[in-house]
N, C-alpha and C positions, 0 to 999 in steps of 0.2 A: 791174504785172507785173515782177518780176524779172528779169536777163539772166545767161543761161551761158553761157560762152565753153569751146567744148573746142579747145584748142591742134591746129595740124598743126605741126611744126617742120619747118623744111628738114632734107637729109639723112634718114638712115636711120632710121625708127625704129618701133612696133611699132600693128599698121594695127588690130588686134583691140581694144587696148585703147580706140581712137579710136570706133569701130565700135560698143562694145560700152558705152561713154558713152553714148555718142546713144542709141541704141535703151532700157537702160535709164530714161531720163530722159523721154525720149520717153513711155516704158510709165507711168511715174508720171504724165506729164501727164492722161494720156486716164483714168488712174482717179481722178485728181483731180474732171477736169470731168464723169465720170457719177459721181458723188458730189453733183453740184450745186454744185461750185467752180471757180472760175476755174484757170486754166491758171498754173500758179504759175512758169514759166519759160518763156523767149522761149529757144530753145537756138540757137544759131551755131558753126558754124566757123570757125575764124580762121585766116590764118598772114600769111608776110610775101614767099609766093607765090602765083601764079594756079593752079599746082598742084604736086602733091607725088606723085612714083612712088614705087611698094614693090615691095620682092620682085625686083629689075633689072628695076621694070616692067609684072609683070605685072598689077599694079593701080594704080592713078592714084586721087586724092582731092582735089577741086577744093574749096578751102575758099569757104565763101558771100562771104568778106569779108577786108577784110585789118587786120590791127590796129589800122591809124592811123584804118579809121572806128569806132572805137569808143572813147568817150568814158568811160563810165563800164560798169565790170559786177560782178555780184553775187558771181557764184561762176568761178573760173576751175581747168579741169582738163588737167593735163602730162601727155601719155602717155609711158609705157613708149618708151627710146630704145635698144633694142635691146641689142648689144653692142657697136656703137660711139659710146658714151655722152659720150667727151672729144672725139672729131672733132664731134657734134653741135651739142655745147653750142659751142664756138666757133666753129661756122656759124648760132649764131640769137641773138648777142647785143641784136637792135634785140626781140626776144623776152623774154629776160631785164632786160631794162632795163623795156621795158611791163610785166611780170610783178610787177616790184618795185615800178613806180608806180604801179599799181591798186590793189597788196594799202594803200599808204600812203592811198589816196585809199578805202579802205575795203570793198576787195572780197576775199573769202577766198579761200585756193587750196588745189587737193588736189593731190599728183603721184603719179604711178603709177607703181611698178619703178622703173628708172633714172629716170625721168622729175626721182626727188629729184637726179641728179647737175644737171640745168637749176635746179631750185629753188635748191640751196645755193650755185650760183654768183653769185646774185643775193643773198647775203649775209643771206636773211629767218631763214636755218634756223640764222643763228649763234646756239650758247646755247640753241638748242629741241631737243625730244626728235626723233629721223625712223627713219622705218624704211627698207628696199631692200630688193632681193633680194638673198637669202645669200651668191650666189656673186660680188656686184659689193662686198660688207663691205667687206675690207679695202682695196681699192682707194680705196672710199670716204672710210673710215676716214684713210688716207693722206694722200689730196687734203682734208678739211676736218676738217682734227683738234676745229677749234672748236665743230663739231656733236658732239651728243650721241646717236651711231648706237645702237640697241636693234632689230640686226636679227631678235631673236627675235619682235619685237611686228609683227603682222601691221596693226596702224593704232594710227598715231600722231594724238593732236589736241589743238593746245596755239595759243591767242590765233590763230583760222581760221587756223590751217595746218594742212592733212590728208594725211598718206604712209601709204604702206603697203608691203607685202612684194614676192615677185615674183610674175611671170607673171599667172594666171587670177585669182589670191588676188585682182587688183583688183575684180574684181565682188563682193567682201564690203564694198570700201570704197562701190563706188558705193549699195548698200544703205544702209549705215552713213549715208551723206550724202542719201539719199531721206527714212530716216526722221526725221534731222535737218530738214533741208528740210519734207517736207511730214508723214507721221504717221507711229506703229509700223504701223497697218495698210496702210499705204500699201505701207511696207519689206515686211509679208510677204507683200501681193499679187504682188507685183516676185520673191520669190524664191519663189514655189511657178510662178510663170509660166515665169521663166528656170530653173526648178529649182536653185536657189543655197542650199547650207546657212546660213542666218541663227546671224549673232552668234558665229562666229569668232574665237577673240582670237589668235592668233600663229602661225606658220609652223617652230616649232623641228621638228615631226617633219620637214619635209622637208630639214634642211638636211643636207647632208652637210660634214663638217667636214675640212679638208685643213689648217690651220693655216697661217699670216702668215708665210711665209718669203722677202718680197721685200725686206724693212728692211735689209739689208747687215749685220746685227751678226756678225760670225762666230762669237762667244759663245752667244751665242743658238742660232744655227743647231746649233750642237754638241750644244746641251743638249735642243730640240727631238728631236734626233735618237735621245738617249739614252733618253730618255722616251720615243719611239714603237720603241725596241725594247726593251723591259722593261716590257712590259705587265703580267707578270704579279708585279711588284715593288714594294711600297711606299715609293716613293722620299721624303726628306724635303727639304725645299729647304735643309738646312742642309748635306744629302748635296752634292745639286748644286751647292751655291755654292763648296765645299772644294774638289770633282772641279774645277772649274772655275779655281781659285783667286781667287774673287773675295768678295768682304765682303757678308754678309747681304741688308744693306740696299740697296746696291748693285745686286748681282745681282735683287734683287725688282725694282726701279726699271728696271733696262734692260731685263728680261723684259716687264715690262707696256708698255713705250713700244713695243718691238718686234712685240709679238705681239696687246696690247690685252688680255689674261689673265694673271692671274698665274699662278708655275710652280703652283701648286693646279688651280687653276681647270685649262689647258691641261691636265696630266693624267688630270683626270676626264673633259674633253671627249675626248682620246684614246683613254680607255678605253671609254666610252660608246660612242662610234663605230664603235669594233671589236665590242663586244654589240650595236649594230644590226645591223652584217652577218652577225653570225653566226645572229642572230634572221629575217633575212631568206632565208638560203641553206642553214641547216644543220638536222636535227631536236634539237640540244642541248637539254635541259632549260632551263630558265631558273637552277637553281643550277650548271648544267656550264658554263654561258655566267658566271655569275659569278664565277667559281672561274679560269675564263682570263683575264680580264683584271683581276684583280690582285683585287677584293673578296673579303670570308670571311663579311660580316656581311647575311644577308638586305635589313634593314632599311635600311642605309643605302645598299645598291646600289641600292634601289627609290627610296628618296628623290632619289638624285643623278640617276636615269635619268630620271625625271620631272621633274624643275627644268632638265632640258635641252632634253627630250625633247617634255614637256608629255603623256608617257602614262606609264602605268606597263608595264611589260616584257613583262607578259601581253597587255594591249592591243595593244600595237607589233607582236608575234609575231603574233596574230591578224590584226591587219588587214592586214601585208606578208609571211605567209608559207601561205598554203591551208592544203597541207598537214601542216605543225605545226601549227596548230591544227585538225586532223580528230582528233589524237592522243587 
């Protein structure tokens, strides 16, 4: 039999995803064994206290066992650390140290939402692809420039290490890792039980995009700023780098280290952003909404809104605005 270890960490961190492991994994065992098979994982709690309070309290999760008795395990899974993800990671390093000496001694790990900021500090995730939640990117980004962030992608999995997006999204990955683990049918007993849409690939509709403005470049910031009032303008970066006074190449280079986009890219994401909202709150056409925020060309507004988006514009309006689409 196999061993799962689902992490509690000290300090704050998110009790559903913890919760919502277990009982998933759980749910796989018991259709494993009326299948006529064994019980393909031994599942434990672990942490490196006798218990763990959430919420100031009003829930408590006493983990079965504490890391040191556990020698060897198969699969190991990080929960979601809320939003005080850097206080936590530096109250559970004897956690992240085990974390790293298991996956070397041959156990895979998954993390959930922040959960990758506990991962990458444990230096597994340098040079691998990971995903997070949107709104913890840049921060991310920040702290481990070495990883290779792709917050569009809703699960990551590269040499057993498995991340994903934020929040609920985690129950796509713990599917994702059931049907791994034990079968396809197994994954879609699991999500018609928990009612969980199967096979998922990325979280772009949800993200909302504010742009990287805590890098210090003042440069930057100016130019950020120019671009988010001139939506309705086709700016060239050779415009901005002139306005700017700075040299082409230059200008690309400190733009993407600052922002993690280039001025292209950050533009379209700007403009995009403002066609959600207006696809979410207003009855505008879908060519009215293109027309505001800077496109003229059917075709390529649809393509860019979808490589961000992951839907195309019709889609988006429907599914986040009723009554636009009763129209």
């Amino acid at each position: 039999m196999k061993h799962l270890t689902i992490l509690v960490p000290d300090g704050e961190n998110n009790l559903s995803s913890i919760v919502g492991a277990y009982k998933i994994f759980t749910r796989a065992n018991d259709y494993w064994k009326k299948a006529g098979k064994k019980e393909l994982f031994r599942i434990e709690l672990a942490g490196i206290s006798k218990k763990v309070d959430f919420y100031n309290g009003l829930f408590t999760v006493t983990p079965q066992t504490h890391i040191s008795a556990i020698k060897k395990t198969n699969l190991i899974i990080i929960p979601s650390l809320n939003h005080n993800y850097e206080k936590t990671v530096q109250h559970n390093q004897k956690l992240i140290d085990w974390i790293e000496k298991q996956y070397k001694n041959g156990a895979e790990v998954a993390s959930i939402c922040t959960g990758a900021f506990m991962l990458a500090s444990s230096g597994l995730l340098d040079g691998k692809s990971c995903s997070t939640h949107w709104s913890a990117a840049d921060t991310f980004r920040t702290k481990f420039p070495q990883v290779n962030l792709q917050a569009d992608r809703l699960i990551t999995d590269e040499n057993g290490i498995y991340t994903n997006g934020g929040a609920y999204s985690f129950l796509n990955l713990m599917l994702y890792l059931v049907e791994k683990y034990y079968d396809r049918q197994a994954a879609i007993f699991c999500s018609k039980v928990f009612q969980i849409d199967i096979d998922r690939q990325n979280q772009s509709a949800f993200t909302i995009f504010t742009g990287q403005k805590s890098h210090g470049d003042e440069m930057v910031i100016k130019a950020q700023a120019y671009i988010e009032s001139h939506l309705q303008e086709k700016i060239s970066v050779e415009q901005l780098s002139s306005r700017f006074s700075v040299g082409r190449r230059n200008f690309d280079r400190r733009f993407v280290k600052a922002t993690g986009n280039t001025p292209v890219e950050y533009a379209q994401r700007v403009k995009i952003e403002s066609a959600k909202k207006a696809f979410e709150a207003s009855r505008k056409t879908i060519n009215e909404v293109m027309y505001d925020v800077g496109y003229s060309d059917v075709k390529t507004f649809r393509e860019i809104f979808r490589r961000i988006t992951g839907m195309s514009p019709l889609e988006y309006r429907s599914k986040y605005n009723r009554e636009a689409a009763l129209q």
